[in-house]
KEVO-114635 format. One record per atom (N, C-alpha, C): x, y, z; residue number from 0; residue in three letters. Coordinates in steps of 0.05 Angstrom, whole numbers, plus 32768, in hexadecimal, padded with zeros to 4 digits. Layout:
! residues N
((X Y Z) NUM "Ala")
...
! end
This chain:
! residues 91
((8011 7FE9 8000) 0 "Unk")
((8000 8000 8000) 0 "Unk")
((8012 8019 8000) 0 "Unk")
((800D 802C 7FEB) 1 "Unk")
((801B 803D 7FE9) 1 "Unk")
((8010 8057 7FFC) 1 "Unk")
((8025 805C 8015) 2 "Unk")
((8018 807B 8025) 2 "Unk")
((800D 8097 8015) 2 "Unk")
((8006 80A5 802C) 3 "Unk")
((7FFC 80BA 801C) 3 "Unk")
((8013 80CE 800C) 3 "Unk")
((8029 80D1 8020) 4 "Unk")
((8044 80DA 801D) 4 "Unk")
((8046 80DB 8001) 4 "Unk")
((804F 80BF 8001) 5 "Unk")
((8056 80B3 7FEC) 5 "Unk")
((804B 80B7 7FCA) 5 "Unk")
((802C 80BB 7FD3) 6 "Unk")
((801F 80BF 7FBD) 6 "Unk")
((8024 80E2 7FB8) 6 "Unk")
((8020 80F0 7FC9) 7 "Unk")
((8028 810F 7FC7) 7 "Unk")
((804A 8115 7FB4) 7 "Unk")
((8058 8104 7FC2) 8 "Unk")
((806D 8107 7FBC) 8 "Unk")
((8076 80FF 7F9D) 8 "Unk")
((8068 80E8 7F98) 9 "Unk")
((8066 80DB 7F7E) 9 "Unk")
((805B 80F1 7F69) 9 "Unk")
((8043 80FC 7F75) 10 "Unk")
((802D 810C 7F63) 10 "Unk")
((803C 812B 7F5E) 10 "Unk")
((8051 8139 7F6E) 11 "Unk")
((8063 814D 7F6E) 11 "Unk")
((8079 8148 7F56) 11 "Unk")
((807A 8128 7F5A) 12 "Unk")
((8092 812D 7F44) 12 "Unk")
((808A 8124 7F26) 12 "Unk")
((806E 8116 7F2D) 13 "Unk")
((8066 811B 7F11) 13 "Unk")
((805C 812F 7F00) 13 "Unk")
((8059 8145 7F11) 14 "Unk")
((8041 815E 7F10) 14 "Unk")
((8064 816F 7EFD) 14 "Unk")
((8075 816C 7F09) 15 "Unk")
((808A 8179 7EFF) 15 "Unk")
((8097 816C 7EE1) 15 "Unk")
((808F 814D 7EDA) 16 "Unk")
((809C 8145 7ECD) 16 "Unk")
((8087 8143 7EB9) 16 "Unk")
((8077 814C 7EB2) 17 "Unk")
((8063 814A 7E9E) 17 "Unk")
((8067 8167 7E90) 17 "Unk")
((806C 8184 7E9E) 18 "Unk")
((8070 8196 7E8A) 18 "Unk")
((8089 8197 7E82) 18 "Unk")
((8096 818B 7E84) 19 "Unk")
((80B0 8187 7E7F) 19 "Unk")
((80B0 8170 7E5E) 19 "Unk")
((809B 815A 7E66) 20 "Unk")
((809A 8149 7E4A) 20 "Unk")
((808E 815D 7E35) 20 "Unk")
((8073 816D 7E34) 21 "Unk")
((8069 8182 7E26) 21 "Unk")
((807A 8191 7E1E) 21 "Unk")
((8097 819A 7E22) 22 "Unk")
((80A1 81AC 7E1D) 22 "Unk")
((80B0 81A5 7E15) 22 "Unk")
((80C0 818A 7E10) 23 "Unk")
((80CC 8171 7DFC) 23 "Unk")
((80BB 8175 7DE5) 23 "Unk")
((809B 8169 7DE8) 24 "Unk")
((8098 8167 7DD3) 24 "Unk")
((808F 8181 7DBD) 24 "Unk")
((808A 819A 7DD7) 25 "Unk")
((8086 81B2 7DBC) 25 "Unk")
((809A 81B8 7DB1) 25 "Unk")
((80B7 81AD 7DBB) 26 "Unk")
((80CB 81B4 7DB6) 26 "Unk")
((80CE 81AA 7D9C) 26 "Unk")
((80CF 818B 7D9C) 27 "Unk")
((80D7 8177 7D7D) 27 "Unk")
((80C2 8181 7D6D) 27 "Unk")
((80A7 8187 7D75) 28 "Unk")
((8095 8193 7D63) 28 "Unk")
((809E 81A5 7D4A) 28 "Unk")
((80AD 81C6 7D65) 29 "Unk")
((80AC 81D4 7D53) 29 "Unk")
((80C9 81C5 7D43) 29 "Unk")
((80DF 81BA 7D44) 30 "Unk")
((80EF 81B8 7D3B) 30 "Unk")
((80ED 81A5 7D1D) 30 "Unk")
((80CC 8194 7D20) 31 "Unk")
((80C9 818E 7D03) 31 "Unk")
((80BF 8196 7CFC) 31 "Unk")
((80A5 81AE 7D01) 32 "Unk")
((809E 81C2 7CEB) 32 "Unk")
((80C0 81D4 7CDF) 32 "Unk")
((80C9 81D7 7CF2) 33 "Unk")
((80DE 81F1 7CE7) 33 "Unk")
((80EF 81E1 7CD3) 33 "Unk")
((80F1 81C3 7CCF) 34 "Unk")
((8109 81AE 7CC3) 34 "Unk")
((80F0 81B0 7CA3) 34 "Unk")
((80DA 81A6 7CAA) 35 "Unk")
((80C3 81A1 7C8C) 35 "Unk")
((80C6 81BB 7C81) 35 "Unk")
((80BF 81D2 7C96) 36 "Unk")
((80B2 81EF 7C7D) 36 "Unk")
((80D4 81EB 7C78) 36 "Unk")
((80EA 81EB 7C7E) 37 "Unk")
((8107 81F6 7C6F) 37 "Unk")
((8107 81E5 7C5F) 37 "Unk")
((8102 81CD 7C58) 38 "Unk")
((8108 81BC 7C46) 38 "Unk")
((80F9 81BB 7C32) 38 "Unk")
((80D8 81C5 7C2C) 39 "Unk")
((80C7 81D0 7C1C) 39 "Unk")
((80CD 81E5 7C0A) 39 "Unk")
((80DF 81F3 7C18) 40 "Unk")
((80E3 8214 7C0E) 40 "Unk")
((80F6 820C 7BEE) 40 "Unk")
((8103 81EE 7BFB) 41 "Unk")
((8116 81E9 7BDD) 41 "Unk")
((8107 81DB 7BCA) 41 "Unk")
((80ED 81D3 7BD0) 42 "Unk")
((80E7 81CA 7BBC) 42 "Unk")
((80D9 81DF 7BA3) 42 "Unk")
((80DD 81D1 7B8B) 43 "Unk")
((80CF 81E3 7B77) 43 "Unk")
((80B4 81DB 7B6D) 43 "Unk")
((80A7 81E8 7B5A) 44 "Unk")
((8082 81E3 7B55) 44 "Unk")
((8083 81C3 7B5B) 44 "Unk")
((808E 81B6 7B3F) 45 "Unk")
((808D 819B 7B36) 45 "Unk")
((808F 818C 7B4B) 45 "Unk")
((80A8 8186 7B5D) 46 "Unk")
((80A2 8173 7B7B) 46 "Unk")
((808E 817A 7B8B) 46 "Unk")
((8088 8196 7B92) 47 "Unk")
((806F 819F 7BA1) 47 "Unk")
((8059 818B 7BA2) 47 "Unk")
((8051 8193 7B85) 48 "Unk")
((8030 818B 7B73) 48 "Unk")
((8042 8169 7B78) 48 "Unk")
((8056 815C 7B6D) 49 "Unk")
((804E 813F 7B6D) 49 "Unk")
((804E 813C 7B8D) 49 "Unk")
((805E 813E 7BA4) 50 "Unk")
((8057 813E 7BB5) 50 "Unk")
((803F 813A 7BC3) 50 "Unk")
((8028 8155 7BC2) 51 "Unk")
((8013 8152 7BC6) 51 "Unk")
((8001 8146 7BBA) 51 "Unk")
((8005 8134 7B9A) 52 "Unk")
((7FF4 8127 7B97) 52 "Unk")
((7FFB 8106 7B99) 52 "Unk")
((8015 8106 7BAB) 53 "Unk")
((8021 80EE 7BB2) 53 "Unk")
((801E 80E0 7BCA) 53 "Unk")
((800C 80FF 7BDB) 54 "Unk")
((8011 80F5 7BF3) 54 "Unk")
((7FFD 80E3 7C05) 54 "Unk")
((8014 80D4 7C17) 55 "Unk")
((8006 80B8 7C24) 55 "Unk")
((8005 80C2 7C3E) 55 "Unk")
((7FF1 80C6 7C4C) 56 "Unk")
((7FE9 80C9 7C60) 56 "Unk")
((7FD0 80BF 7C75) 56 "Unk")
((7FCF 80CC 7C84) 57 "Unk")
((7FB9 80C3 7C8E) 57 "Unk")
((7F9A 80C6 7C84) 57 "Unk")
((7F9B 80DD 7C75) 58 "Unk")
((7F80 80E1 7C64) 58 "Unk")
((7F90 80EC 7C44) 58 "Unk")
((7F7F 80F6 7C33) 59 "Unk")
((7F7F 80F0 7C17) 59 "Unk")
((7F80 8111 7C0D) 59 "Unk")
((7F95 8115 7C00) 60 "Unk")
((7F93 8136 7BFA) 60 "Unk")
((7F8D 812A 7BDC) 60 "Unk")
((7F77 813B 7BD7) 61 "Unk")
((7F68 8130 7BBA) 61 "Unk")
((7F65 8157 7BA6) 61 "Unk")
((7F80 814D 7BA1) 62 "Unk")
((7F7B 8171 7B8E) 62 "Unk")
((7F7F 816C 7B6C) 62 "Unk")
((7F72 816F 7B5E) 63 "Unk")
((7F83 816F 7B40) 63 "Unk")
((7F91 8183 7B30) 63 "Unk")
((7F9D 8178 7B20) 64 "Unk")
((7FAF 8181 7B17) 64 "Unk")
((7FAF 819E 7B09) 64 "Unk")
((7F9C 81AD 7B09) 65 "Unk")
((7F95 81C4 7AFE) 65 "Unk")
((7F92 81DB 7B1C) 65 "Unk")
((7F7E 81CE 7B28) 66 "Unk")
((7F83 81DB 7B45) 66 "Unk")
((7F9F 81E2 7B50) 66 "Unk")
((7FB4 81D1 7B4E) 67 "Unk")
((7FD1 81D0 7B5C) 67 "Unk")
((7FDB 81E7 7B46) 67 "Unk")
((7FE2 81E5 7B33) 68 "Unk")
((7FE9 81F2 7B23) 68 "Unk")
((7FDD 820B 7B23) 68 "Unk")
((7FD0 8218 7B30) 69 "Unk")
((7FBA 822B 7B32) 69 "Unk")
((7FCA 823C 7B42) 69 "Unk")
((7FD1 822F 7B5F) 70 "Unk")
((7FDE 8233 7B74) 70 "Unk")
((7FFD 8246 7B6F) 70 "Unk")
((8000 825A 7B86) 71 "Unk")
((8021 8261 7B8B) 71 "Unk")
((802B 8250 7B98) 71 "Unk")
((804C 824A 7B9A) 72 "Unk")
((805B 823E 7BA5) 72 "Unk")
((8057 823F 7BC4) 72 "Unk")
((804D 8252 7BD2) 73 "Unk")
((8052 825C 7BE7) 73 "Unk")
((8036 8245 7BF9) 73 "Unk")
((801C 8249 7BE1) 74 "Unk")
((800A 823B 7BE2) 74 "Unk")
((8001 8217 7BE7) 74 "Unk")
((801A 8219 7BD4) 75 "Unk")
((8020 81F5 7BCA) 75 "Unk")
((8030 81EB 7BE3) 75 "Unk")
((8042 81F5 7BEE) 76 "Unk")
((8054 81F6 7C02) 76 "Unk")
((8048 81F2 7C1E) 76 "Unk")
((802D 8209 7C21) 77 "Unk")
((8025 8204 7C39) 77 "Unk")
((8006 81F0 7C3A) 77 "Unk")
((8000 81DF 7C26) 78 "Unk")
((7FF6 81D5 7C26) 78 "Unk")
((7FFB 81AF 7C2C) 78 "Unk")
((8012 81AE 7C24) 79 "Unk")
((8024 819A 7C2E) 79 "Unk")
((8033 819B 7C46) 79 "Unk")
((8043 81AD 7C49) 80 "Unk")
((803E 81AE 7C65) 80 "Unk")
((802E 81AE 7C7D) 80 "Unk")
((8018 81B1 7C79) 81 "Unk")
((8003 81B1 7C86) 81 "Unk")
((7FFA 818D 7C87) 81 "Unk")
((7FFE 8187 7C74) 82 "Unk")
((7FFA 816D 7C71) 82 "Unk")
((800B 815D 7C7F) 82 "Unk")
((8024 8163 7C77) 83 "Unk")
((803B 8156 7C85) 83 "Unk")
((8030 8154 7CAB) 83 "Unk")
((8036 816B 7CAF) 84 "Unk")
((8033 8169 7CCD) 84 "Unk")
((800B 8160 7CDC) 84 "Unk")
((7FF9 815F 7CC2) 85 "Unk")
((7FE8 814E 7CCD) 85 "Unk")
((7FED 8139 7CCF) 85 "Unk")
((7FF8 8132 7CBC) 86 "Unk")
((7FF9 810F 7CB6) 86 "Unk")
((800B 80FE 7CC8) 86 "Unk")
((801F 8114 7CE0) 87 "Unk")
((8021 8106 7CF0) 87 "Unk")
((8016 80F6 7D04) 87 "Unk")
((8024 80DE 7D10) 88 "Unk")
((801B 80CF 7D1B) 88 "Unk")
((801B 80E6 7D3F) 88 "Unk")
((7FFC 80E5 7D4A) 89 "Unk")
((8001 80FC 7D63) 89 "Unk")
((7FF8 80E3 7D78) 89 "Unk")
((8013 80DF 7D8E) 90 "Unk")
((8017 80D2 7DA3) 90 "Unk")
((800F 80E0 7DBB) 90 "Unk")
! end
């Protein structure tokens, strides 16, 4: 049987070690948005557009080929990104 102590004492150091994991993980967060949008910025129209109509994820980006082409780079860019970081897996 675990005392009351014990449980206080337990519950103090978990109370401390949980914003500490949150702040791990907003951390890696932001560090793969900031790693995807830099690595996007090199791509040009043509990988963009096949990209986004390549992509495997958890749901289905369904655009055609006149729509994408429609689009600015800036557009194309944050639309896959956006994708990218849904389509992660959230633990």
């Amino acid at each position: 049987m675990v005392s009351a102590f014990a449980r206080v004492n337990l519950s103090a150091r978990v109370q401390g070690w949980v914003p500490d994991i949150f702040s791990e993980i907003r951390s890696m967060t932001s560090k793969y948005f900031d790693k995807e949008a830099t690595l996007l910025t090199a791509l040009d129209r043509g990988e963009l557009t096949r990209r986004i109509r390549n992509f495997k994820g958890r749901f289905k980006l369904d655009f055609d080929e006149d729509y994408l082409n429609s689009l600015s780079l800036d557009r194309l860019r944050h639309i896959l990104l956006a994708a990218l970081i849904n389509a992660k897996p959230h633990n």
